[in-house]
N, C-alpha and C positions, 0 to 999 in steps of 0.2 A: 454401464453398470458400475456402480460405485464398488472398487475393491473393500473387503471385511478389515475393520479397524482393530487395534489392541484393545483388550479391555481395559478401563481407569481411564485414567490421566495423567499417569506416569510417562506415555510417551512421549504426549505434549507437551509435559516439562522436563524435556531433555535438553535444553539448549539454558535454561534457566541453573539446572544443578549442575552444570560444568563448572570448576573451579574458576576464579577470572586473575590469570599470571597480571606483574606487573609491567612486563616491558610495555616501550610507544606503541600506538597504534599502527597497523598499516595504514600506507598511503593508499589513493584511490584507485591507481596501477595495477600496483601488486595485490590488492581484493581482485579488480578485473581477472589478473591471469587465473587466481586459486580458484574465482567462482570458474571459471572457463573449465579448466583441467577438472571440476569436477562433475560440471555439466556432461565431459568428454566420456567420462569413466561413468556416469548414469545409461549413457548411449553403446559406450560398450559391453556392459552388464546386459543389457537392454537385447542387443545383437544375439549375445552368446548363450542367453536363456532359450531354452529349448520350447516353441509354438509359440517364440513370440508374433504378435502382430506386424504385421507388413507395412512400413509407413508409418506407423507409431513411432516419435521421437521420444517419447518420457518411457521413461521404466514403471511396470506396477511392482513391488516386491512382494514375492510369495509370502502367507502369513505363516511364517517359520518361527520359533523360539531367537528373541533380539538378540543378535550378535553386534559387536562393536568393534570397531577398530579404529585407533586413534595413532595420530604419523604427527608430529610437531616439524613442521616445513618453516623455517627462516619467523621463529617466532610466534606463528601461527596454529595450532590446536586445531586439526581437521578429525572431524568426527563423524562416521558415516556409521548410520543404524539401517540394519540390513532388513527392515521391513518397513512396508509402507510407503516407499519410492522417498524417504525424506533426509535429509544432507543436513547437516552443522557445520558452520563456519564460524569461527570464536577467536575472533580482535582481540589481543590483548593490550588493557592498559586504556579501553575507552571509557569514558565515566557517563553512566548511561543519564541524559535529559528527564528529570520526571517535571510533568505538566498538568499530574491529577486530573482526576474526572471533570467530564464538560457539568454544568450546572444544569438544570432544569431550565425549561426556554419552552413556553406556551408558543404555537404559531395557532394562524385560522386561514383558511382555508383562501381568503380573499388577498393575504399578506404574500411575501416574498423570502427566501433564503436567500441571506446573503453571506459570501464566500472571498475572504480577502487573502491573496497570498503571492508569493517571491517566485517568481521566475525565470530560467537562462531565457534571452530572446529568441534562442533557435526552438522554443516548445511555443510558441505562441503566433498569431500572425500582425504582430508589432512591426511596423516598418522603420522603427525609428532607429537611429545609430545607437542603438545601446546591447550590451552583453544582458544586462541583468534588468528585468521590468516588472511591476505590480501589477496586479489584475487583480479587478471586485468583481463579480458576479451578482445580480439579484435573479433566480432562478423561482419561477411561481409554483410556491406551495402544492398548488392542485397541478401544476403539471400542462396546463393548457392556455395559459395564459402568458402573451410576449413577453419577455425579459431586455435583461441590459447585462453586456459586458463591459467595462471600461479598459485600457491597457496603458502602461506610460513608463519614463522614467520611475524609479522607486526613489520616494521624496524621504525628505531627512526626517528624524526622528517618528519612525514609526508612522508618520500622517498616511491617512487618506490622502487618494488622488483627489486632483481639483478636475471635475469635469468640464471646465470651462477656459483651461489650461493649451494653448495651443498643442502641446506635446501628446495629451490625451486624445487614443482613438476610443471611438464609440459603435459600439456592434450591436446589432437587436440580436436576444436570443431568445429563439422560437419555441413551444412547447416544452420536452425534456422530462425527467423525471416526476411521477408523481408522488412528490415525499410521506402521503398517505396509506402508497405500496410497500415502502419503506418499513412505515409503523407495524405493519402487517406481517413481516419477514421472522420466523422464530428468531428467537434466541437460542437453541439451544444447537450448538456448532453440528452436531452431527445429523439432525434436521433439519440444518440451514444447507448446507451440503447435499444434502437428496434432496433438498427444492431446487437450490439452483443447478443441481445435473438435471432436473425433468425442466430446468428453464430453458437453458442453454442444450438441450437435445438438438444433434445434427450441424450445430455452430460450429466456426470455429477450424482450423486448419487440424489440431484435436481435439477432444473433448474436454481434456484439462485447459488448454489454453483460454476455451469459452468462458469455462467457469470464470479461470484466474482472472480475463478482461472484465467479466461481469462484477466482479469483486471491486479490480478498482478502479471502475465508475465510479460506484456509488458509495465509496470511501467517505470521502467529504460531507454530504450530506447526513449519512448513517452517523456521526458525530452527534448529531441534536440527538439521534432515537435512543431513549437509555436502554443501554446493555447491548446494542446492535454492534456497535465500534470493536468489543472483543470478541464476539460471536463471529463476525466474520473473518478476524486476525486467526482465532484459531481455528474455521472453517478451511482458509485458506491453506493453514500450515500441514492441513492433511491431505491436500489435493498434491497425487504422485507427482517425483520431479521438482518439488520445493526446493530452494534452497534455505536454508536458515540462516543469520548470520549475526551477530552482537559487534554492539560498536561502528551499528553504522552512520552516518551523518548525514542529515538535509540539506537541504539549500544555505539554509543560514547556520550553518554548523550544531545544531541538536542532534544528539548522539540516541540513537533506540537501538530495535531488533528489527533484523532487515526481512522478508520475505520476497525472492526472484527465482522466477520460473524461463527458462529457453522457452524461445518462441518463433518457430521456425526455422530451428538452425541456428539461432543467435541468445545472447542474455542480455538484455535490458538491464536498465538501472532498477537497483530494490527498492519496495515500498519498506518506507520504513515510519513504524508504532513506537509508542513510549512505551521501554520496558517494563513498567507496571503496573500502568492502565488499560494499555494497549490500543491505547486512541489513534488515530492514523496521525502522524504528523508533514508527511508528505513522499519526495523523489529521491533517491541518493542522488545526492548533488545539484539537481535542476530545478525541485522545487520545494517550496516551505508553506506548508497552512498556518497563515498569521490569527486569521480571526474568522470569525462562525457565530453568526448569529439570526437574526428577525426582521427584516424591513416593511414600514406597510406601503411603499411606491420604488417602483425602480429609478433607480439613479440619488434618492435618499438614500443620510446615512440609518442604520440599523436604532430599531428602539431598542433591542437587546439583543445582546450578545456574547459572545467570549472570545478573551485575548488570551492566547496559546503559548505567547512567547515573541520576540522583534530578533533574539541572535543577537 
């Protein structure tokens, strides 16, 4: 059951109308411990509420009159709003990446999505001596039809891999999403949210985690769907146990608004959107969506597309 939301949209730009101080940004560390300690303190909230659930690691917060309280910890602006399970974290002194909206991009049903982007080697199955590698994907449109991964060294200047590169492995990818379920998905965040809790029913170690995995799958793709990309940023940002956070960086150094939820006991790296489009732009730290476009065969380059950005 999806907890009862604020009314407006005041809530959801809460992390938008914080002042932005100018000192350096945190390093990538010292985010880790802040998001941690505040993970710790959702868990303990969590504990000490009276019927809470057994096993439940996210907090839901009662819908109580917002209370705020803000603690400035070694530069940092921690901001916890006491409803809604939802956390701020606010980097000071990051200059947020804007990438404006994806362009319109006709596909057909016969064509392929293809998905180019910057990778650590340890998220992928690259066997090759490298820290940092490129991966294309063409993933078919309809969902049913084989695909191509490629993976490699990341070549200079922004190029595409050469699939015919010894360095380059090649992977078949099988079925996968069908981007025409995608087209289907409201826009409207709070009815994207009660579909994807009756999607993700009984998923999931909890039931926020499902949702939050289901989300960012289909990150990438939901790029081409107009209006999908923010619809799910702030779908996401209401699912209990969010964290929020500004200032945070990709793979190749583009700075957005972070979204990272604990997940079994742990935090993962935040996805992180351009803060005014709110398009996905990739992993804190791991990974970066270069480019997003249209292919009509796998292993072709894209007859159209869009470039995001190189870093």
């Amino acid at each position: 059951m999806i907890p009862e939301r604020p009314r407006g949209t005041e809530y959801d730009e809460l992390a938008e109308l914080l002042p932005a101080p100018g000192d350096p940004a945190l390093n990538p560390e010292r985010r880790r411990v802040l998001r941690q300690h505040l993970m710790s303190e959702i868990g303990r909230k969590r504990a000490a509420a009276p019927g809470s659930p057994r096993g439940r690691r996210l907090v839901v917060w009662a819908a109580a009159p917002l209370a705020l309280a803000a603690t400035v910890v070694t530069g940092t602006v921690v901001v916890t709003g006491l409803r809604g399970g939802h956390e701020v974290v606010q980097s000071p002194g990051a200059v947020a990446t804007t990438v404006g909206r994806p362009p319109v991009i006709e596909m057909k049903d016969g064509q392929f999505v293809y998905e180019r982007r910057v990778m650590t080697g340890e998220y992928t199955a690259y066997r090759g001596d490298t820290r940092v590698v490129q991966r294309e994907d063409w993933l078919a449109v309809a969902g049913s039809r084989e695909g191509l991964a490629l993976t490699g060294p990341r070549p200079a200047a922004a190029a595409r891999l050469d699939p015919d590169a010894p360095t380059t492995e090649h992977m078949a990818m099988s079925g996968g999403a069908d981007h025409r379920e995608l087209r289907e998905l409201p826009t409207d965040p709070r009815q994207l949210l009660a579909h994807l809790y009756r999607e993700t029913e009984g998923q999931g170690p909890t039931h926020e985690e499902a949702v939050f995995e289901y989300i960012s799958g289909v990150l990438e793709p939901a790029v081409l769907v107009p209006g999908l990309s923010e619809a799910l940023y702030r779908a996401a940002r209401r699912i209990p146990g969010v964290v929020v956070e500004t200032g945070v960086r990709d793979r190749i150094g583009r700075t957005g608004t972070g979204l990272a939820l604990s997940s079994s006991g742990s935090t993962r790296p935040a996805l992180v959107f351009d803060a005014s489009s709110f398009v996905f732009l990739g992993v804190e730290g791991t990974t970066a969506l270069l480019e997003i476009g249209v292919a009509d065969r796998a292993g072709e380059p894209p007859v159209d597309s869009w470039n995001l950005g190189t870093g």
